[in-house]
C-alpha positions in Angstrom: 33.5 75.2 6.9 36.3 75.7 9.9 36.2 72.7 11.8 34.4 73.5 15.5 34.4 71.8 19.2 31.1 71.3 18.5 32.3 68.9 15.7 34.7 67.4 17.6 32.6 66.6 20.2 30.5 64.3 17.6 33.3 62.6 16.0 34.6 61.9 19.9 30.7 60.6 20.5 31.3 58.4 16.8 34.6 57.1 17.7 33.2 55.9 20.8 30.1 54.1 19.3 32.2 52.9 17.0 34.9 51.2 19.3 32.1 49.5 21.4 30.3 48.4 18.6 34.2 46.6 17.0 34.5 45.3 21.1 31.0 43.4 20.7 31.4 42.2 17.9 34.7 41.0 18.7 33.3 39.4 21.8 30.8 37.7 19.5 33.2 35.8 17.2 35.4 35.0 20.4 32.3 33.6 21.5 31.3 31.5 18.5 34.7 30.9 17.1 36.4 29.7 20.2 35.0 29.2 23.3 32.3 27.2 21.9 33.4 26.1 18.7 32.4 22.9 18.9 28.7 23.1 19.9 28.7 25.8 16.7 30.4 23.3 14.5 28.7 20.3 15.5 25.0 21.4 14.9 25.8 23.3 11.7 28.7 22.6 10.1 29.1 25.3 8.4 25.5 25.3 6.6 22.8 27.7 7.0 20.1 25.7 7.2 19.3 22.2 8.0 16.5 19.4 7.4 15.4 16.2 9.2 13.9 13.3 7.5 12.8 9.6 9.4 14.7 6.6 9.7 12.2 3.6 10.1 12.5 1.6 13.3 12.5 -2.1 13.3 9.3 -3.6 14.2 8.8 -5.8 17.2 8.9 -9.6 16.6 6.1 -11.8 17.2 7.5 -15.4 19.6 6.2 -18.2 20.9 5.7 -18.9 24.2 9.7 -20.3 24.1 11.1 -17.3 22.1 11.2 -19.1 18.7 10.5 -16.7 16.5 7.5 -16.6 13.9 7.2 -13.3 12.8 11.0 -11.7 12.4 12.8 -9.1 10.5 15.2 -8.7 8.1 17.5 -6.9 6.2 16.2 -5.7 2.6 17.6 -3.3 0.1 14.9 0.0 -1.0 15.6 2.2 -3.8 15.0 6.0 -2.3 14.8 9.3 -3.7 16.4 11.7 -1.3 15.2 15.0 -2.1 18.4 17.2 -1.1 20.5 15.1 -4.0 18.3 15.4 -6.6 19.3 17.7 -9.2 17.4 19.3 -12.5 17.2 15.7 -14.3 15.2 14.0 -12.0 12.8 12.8 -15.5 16.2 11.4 -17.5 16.7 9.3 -13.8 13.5 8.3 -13.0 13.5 7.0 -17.0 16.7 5.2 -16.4 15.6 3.7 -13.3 12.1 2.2 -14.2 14.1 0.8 -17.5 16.4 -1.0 -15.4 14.0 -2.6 -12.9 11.6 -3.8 -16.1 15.2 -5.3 -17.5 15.4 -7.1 -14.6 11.5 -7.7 -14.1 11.1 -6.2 -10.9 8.3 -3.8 -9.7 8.1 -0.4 -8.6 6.2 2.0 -7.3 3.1 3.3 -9.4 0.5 4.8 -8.1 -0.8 6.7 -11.0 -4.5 5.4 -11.8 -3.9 4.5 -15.2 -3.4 1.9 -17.4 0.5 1.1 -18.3 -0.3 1.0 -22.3 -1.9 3.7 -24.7 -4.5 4.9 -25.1 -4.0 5.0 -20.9 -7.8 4.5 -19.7 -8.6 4.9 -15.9 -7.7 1.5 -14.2 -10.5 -0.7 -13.6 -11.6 -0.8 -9.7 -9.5 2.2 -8.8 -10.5 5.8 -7.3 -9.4 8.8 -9.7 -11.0 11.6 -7.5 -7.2 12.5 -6.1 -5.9 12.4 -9.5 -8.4 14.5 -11.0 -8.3 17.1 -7.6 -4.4 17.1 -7.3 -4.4 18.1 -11.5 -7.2 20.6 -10.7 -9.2 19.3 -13.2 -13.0 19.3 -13.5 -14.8 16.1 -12.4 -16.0 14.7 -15.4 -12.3 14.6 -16.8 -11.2 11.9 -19.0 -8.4 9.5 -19.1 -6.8 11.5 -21.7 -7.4 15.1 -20.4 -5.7 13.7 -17.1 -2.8 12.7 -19.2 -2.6 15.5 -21.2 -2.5 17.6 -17.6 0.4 15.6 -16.6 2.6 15.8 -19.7 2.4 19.5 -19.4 2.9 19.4 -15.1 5.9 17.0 -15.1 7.4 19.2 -18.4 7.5 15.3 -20.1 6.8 17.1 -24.2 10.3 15.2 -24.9 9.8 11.9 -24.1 7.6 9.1 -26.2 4.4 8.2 -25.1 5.2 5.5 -23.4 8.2 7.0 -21.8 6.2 10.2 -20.4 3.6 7.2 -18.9 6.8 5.9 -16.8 7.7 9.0 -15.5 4.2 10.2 -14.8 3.7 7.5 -13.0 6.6 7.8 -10.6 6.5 11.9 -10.3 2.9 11.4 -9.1 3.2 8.8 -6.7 6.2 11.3 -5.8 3.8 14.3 -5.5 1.0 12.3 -3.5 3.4 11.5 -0.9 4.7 14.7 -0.4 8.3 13.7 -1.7 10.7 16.4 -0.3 14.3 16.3 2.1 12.2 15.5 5.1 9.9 12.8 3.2 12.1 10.5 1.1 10.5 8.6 -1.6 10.4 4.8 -1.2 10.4 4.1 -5.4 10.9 0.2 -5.1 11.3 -2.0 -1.9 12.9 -5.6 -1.1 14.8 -5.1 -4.5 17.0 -8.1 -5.2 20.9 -8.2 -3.9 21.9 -8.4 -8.1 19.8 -5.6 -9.0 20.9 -3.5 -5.9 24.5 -3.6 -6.9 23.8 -2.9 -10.6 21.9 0.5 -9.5 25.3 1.5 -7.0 27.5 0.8 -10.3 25.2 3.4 -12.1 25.0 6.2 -9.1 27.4 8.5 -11.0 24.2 9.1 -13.1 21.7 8.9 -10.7 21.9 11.9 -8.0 19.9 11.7 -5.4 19.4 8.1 -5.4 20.4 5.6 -3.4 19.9 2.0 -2.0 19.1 2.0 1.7 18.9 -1.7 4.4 15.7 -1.1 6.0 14.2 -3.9 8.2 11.4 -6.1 6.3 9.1 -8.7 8.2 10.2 -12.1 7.5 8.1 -15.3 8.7 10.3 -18.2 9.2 7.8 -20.7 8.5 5.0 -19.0 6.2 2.8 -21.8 6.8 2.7 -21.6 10.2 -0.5 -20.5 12.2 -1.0 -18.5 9.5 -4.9 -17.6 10.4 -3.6 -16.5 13.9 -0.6 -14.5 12.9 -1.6 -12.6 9.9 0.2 -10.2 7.6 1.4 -6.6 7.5 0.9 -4.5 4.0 0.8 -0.9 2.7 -1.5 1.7 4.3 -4.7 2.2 2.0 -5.9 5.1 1.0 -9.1 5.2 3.0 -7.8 4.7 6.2 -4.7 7.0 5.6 -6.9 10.2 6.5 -9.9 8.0 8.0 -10.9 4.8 8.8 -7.7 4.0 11.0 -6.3 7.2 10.8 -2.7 6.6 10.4 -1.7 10.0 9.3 -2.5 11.6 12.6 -1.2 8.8 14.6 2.1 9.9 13.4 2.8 7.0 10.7 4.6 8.2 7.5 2.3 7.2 4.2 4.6 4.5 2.9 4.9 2.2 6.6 4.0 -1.1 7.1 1.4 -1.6 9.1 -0.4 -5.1 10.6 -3.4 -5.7 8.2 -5.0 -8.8 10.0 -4.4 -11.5 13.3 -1.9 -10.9 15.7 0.2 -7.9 13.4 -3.1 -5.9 13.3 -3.9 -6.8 17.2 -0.8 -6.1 18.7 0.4 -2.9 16.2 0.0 -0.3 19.0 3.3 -3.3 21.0 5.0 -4.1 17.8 5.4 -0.2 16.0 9.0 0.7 16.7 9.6 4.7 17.6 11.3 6.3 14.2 14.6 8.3 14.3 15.7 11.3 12.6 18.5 12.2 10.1 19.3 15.9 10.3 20.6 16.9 6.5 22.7 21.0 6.7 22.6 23.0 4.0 24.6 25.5 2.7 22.8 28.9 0.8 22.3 27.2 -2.0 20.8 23.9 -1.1 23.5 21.5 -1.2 23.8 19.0 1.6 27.4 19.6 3.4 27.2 17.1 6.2 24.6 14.6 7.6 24.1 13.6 11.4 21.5 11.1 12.9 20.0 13.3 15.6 17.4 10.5 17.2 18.3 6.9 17.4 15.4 4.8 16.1 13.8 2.0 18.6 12.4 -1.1 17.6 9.0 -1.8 18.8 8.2 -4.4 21.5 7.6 -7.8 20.7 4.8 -9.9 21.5 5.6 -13.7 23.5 2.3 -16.1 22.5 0.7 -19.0 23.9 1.5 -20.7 21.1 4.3 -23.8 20.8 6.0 -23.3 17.6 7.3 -26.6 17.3 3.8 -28.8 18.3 1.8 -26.2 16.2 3.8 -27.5 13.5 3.4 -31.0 14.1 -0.6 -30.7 14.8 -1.1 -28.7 11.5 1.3 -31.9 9.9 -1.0 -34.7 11.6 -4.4 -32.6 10.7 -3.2 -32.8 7.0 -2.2 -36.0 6.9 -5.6 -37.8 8.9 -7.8 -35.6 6.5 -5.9 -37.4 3.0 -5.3 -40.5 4.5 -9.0 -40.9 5.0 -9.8 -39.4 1.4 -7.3 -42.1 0.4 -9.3 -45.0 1.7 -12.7 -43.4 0.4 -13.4 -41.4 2.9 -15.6 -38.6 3.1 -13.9 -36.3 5.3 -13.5 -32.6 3.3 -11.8 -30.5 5.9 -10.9 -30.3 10.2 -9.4 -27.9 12.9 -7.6 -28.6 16.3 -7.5 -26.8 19.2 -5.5 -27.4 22.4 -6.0 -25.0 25.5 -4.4 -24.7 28.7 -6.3 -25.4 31.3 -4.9 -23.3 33.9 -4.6 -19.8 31.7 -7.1 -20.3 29.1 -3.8 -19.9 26.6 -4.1 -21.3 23.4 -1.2 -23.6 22.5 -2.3 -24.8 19.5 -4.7 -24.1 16.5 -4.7 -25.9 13.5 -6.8 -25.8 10.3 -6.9 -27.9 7.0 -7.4 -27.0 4.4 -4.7 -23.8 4.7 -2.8 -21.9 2.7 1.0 -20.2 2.5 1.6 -16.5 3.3 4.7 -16.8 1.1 2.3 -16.9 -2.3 -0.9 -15.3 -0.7 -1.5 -12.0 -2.8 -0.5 -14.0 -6.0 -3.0 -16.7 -5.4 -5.5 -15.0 -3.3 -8.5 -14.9 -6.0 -8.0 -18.4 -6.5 -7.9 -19.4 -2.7 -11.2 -16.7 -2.4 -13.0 -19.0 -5.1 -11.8 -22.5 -3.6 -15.3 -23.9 -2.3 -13.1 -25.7 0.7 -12.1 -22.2 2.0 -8.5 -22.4 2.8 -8.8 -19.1 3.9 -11.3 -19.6 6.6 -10.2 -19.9 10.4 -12.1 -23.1 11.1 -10.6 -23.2 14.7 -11.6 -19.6 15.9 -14.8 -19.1 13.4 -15.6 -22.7 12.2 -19.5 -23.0 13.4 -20.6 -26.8 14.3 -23.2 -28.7 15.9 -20.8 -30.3 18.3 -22.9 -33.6 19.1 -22.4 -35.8 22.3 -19.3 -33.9 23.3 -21.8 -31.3 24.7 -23.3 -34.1 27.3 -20.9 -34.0 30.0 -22.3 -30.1 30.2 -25.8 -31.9 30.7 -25.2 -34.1 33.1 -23.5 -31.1 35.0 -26.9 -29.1 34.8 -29.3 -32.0 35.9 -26.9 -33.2 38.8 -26.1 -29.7 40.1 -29.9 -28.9 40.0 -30.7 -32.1 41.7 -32.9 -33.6 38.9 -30.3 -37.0 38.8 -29.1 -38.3 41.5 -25.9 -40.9 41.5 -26.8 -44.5 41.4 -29.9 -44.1 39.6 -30.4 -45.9 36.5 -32.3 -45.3 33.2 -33.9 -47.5 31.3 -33.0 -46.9 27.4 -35.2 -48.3 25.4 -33.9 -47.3 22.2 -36.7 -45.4 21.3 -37.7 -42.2 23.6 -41.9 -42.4 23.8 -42.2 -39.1 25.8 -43.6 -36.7 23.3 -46.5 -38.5 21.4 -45.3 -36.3 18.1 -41.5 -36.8 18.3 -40.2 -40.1 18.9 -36.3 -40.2 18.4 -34.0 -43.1 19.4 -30.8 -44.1 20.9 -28.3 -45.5 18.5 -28.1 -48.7 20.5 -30.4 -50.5 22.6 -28.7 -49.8 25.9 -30.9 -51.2 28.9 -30.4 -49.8 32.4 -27.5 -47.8 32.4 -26.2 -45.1 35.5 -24.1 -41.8 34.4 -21.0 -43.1 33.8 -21.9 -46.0 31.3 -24.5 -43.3 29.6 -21.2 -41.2 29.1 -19.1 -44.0 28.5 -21.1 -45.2 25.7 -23.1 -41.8 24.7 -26.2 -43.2 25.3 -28.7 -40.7 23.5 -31.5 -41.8 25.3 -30.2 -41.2 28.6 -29.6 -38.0 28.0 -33.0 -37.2 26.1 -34.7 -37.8 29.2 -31.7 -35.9 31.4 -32.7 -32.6 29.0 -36.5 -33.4 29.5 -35.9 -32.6 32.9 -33.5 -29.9 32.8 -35.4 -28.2 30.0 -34.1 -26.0 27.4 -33.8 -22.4 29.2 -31.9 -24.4 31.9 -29.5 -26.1 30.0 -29.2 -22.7 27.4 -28.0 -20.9 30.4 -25.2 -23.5 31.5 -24.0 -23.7 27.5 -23.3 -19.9 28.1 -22.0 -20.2 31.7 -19.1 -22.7 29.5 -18.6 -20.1 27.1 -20.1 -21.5 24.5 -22.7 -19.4 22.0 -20.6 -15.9 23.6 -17.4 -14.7 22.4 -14.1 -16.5 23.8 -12.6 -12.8 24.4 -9.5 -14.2 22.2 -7.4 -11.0 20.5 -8.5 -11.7 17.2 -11.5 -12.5 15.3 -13.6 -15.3 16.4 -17.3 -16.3 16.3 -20.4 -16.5 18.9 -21.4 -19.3 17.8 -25.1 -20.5 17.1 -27.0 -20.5 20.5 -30.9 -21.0 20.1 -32.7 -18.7 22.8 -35.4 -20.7 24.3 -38.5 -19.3 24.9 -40.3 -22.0 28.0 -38.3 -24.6 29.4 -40.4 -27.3 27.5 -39.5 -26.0 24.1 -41.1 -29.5 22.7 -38.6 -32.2 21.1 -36.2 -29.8 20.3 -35.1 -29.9 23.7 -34.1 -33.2 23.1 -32.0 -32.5 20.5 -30.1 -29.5 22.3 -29.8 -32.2 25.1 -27.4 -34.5 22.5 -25.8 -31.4 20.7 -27.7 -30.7 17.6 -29.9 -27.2 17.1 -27.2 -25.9 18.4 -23.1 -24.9 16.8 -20.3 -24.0 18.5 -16.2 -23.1 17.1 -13.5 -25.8 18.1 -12.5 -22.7 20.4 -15.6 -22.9 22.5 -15.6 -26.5 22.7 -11.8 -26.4 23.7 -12.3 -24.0 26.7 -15.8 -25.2 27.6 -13.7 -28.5 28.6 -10.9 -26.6 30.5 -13.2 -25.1 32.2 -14.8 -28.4 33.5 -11.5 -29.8 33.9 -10.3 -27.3 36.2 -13.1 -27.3 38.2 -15.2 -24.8 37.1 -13.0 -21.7 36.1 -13.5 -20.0 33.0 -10.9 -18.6 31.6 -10.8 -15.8 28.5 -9.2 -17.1 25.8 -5.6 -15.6 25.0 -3.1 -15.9 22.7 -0.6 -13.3 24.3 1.5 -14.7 26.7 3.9 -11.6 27.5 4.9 -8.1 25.6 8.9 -7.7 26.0 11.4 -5.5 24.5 12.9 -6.1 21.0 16.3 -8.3 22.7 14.2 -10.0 25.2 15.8 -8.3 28.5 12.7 -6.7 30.2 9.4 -7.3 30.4 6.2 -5.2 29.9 3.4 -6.7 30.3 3.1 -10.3 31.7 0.0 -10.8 30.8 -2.2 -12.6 33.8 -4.8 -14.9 33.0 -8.5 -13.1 32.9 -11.8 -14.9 34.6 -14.5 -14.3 32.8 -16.7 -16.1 35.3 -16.9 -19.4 37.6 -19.0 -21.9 36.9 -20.5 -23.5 40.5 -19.7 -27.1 40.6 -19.9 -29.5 43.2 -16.8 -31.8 43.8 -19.7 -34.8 43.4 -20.6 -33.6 40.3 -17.0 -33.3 38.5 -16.1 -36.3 39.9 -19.0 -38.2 38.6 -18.5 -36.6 35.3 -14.6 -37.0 35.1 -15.1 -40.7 36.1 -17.5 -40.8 32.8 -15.1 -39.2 30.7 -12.1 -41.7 31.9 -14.1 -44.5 30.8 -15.1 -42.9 27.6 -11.2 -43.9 26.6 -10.9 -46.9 28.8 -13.7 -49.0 27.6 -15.9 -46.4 25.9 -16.4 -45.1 22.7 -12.7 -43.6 22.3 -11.4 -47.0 23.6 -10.3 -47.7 19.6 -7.9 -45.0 19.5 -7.0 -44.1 23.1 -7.8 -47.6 25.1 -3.9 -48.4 25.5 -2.4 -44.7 25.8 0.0 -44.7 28.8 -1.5 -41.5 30.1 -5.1 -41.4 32.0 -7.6 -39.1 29.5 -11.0 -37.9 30.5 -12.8 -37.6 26.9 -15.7 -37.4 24.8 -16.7 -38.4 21.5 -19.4 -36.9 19.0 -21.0 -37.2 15.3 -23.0 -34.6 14.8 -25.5 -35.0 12.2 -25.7 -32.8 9.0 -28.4 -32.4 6.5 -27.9 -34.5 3.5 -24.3 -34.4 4.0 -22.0 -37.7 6.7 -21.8 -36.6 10.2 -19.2 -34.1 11.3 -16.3 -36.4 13.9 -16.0 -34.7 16.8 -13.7 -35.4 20.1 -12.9 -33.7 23.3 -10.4 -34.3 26.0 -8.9 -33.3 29.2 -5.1 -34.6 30.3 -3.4 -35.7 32.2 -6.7 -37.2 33.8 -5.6 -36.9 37.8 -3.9 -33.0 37.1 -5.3 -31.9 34.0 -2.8 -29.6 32.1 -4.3 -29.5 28.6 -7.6 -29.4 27.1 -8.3 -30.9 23.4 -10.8 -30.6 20.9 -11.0 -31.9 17.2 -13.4 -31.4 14.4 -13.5 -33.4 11.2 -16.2 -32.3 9.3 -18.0 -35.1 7.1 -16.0 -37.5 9.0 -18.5 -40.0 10.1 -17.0 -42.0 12.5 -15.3 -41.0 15.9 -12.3 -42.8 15.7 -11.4 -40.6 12.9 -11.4 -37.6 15.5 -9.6 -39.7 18.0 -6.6 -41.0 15.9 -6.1 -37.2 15.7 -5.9 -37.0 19.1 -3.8 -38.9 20.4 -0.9 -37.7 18.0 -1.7 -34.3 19.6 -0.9 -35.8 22.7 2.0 -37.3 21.7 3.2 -34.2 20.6 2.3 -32.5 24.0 3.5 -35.3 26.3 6.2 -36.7 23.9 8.0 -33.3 22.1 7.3 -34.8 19.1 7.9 -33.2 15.6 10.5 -31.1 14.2 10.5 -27.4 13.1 12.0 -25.3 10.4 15.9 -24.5 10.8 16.1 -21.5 13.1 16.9 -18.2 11.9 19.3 -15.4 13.7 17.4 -12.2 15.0 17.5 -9.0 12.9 20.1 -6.5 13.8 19.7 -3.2 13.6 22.2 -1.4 11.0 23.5 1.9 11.5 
């Protein structure tokens, strides 16, 4: 065909096309290849695709009220399975793995809800509803069908019996957790130093795994406070998707999370924010650079109320009162100590005995769950006693504020209170005329049998819960009501005598505790607390400074808490506490009490205000089967000489956890 204009018009047309086309794409490369260069080879590195996967953020700290630390972090060593390393013999690694950890008897992961040895039955007490649904089996499938189904899923025909069990185990805990680049497996945590340099030796022949320093929480003294401060654990199944919901609150399945006290109170402070790790790929899967793309940030941590060093030395002296007196006979079985502040409504101090050690709880739990003196019981916060004559100077306040006593007026105790023709109780001693503050002094009963006559049951009921006792202190964790009986009449027959000297009635060493600060301050009461302050992870800035809370004020006249507060001074001048606090070179306001128990010695109780002119602290003990109240009130005043006197020693102190890049 004889070439044309017309054809050489297109190929002119072409030419052109074909220039601009070389120009942009010239311009392009320019672009990418040199003017920015480095944003290009900074975010890819050459790969075409890229993956992110979490780096776990330290959690917060838990402190006393001086910064000691009592719930800290440190560095441990995890065995992970990163997903963009592993090649096509993940089986022969996982194998070589578990053997190495059961050589040196440590534990790993297994989530797989059958037994470890053949013929591999369902494990007792555990769900298999996932199992069955993630191998797509019907529901009445058996042990075996369900190992059969994973034989043939993980391609595990090879291996022995008891070698396909290993494996199964670990590629379904893999499975269940959604094991890929952006979810690392965790297959064994806290391994020790020994084992984790062994399993670097051998990482020729295991790709894709590797052994990372993650943060673990570490309590310097695992005996310490241990009711209040609680313990962290894995996230169970049934609060992963409900209960508490972790998955959408944006926790990854295998985090730690507060299980109980303080850690579960204060998760929401103490959760750090997780970073990232962006993992590039080139276009055929194999990682060619890493970068961490999101710093992580360690959660707040929480200040308390508490004094490390005299919470020590309380729980110390509460131990050692209780087995001295079993030593001499005694029948004393178990006790709790609280000390308050009377100004905040802090708690400074709570004590227990029997307790237990968080270092050996899951080994020994079972046994400590059986023990019939229930070391695992918060005696302090949800211990419920009949308090006895420590709940008088709450009497007198009702009949003097209500103007049925009047100051100066005497009562004659005649040992045995005649009122009721069907209930005649008596006083322990035969006490004659005695005024307020010698009825106090030496807890006259009858005095204040005819005091609660007067007052009558509904009265006195509603200044019991104007103290805070049968309600809820408000503290953050779990604590009891109490037993409050409701009254009916005012009358409410001889029972009201006994409400009037503390029986019907049970309170928590808590209650009693603030009931007396709230006295002692003149009438303020205070919700409980244990949180002093939430600050950042290094201490430099501060959150929340938490304020006191008033939960209401009880209306006292300056007669009335002076009467009573002269009462209570002579309680430990010359009174009832005079044995064990008569020569203590601080003024105390106080208050002893045996409260009776059925068939069983009287529970010792004591309570106290000090320093008596400007109270600071308020006391209460319990000693349950005690008997006498001197037992209470040797207690006591090593309390105050731990207050007063910075007595007692703790632990060696421990550096702060750094975070490793």
């Amino acid at each position: 065909m004889p070439f044309t204009r017309k054809h050489q018009a297109k190929l002119t047309v072409l030419s052109v096309l074909l220039a601009l086309v070389i120009v942009l794409y010239t311009a392009r490369v320019y672009n990418i290849q040199i003017i920015n260069a480095d944003k290009y080879s900074s975010n890819t590195n050459g790969s075409s695709s890229s993956r992110t996967a979490v780096l776990k953020a330290p959690r917060g700290e838990i402190l006393d009220s001086f910064g000691r630390q009592i719930a800290a972090n440190r560095d441990g060593y995890n065995v992970v399975f990163n997903k963009a390393y592993v090649k096509d013999n993940i089986n022969d690694i996982i194998l070589s793995l578990v053997n190495l950890l059961d050589e040196k008897q440590v534990e790993h992961k297994d989530r797989l809800p059958l037994e470890y040895n053949a013929p591999y039955n369902f494990k007792e007490g555990e769900s298999t509803k996932k199992l069955i649904k993630t191998l797509d089996l019907a529901d009445y499938a058996t042990a075996a069908n369900c190992f059969s189904r994973l034989v043939e899923r993980y391609e595990l025909e090879k291996y022995t019996h008891e070698q396909q069990r290993k494996i199964a185990g670990v590629r379904y805990s893999m499975e269940i957790e959604d094991f890929s680049i952006s979810y690392p497996y965790t297959f064994a945590e806290d391994i020790p130093t020994e084992l984790m340099r062994k399993i670097l030796e051998s990482n020729f022949m295991l790709n894709g795994v590797s052994v990372e320093i993650v943060p673990f929480r570490y309590y310097p003294d695992t005996s310490l406070a241990v009711n209040l401060i609680g313990t962290v654990g894995p996230i169970f199944e049934e609060d992963w998707a409900e209960g508490e919901n972790y998955r959408d609150r944006g926790y990854s399945y295998d985090d730690k999370v507060g299980k109980s006290g303080i850690e579960y109170w204060a998760e929401k402070y103490l959760r750090g924010t997780d970073g990232e790790i962006t993992y590039y790929l080139d276009s055929d899967g194999n990682i060619v650079d890493k970068k961490i793309t999101k710093e992580p940030i360690a959660g707040k941590s929480v200040m308390l109320t508490l004094d490390a060093k005299m919470q020590r030395t309380v729980q110390d002296a509460l131990a050692n009162s209780v087995r001295e007196l079993q030593s001499k006979g005694g029948t004393v079985t178990a006790g709790s100590a609280v000390v308050i502040d009377i100004n905040t409504g802090g708690v400074i101090t709570s004590a227990n005995y029997p307790t237990y050690d968080t270092a050996n709880l899951s080994e020994n739990y079972d046994k400590l769950l059986a023990d019939p003196s229930k070391p695992l019981t918060d005696r302090a916060f949800q211990g419920v006693y009949p308090i006895g004559s420590t709940i008088k100077p709450i009497v007198a306040a009702a009949a003097l504020e209500n103007g049925l006593y009047n100051n100066g007026e005497t009562i004659f105790c005649a040992r045995e209170y005649k009122y009721f023709d069907d209930y005649t109780p008596s006083c322990m001693h035969y006490h004659k005329h005695m005024g307020l503050t010698a009825a106090l002094s030496k807890s006259c009963n009858y005095f204040f049998f005819e005091l609660g006559r007067r007052i009558g049951a509904i009265t006195m009921t509603d200044y019991f819960k104007q103290f805070g006792l049968g309600v809820k202190t408000g503290v953050e964790v779990d604590d009891s009501a109490g037993i409050l009986v409701e009254p009916t009449s005012n009358g409410f027959g001889g029972d009201t005598l006994q409400i009037a000297i503390g029986q019907m009635n049970a309170f928590t060493p808590l209650q009693m505790a603030n009931y007396v600060a709230t006295f002692a301050n003149g009438g303020t009461h205070y919700k409980a607390t244990l949180i002093d302050k939430i600050v950042s992870y290094d201490m430099t800035k501060v959150y929340d400074d938490c304020k006191p809370q008033v939960v209401n004020t009880v209306s006292l006249k300056e007669n009335t808490i002076s009467s009573i507060k002269t009462g209570m001074l002579s309680v430990t001048v010359d009174g009832t506490g005079q044995a064990a606090l008569g020569d203590y070179p601080i003024k105390l306001g106080g208050k002893t009490g045996t409260a009776q128990v059925n068939g069983k010695a009287d529970h010792s109780t004591f309570i106290l205000f000090a320093p008596y002119d400007k109270p600071e602290i308020a006391i209460s003990v319990v000693l349950e089967h005690a008997s006498s109240s001197y037992a209470a009130g040797s207690l006591v005043r090593q309390i105050l000489d731990a207050y007063f006197f910075n007595t007692g020693e703790l632990p060696e102190e421990h550096p702060p956890f750094t975070v490793l890049k």
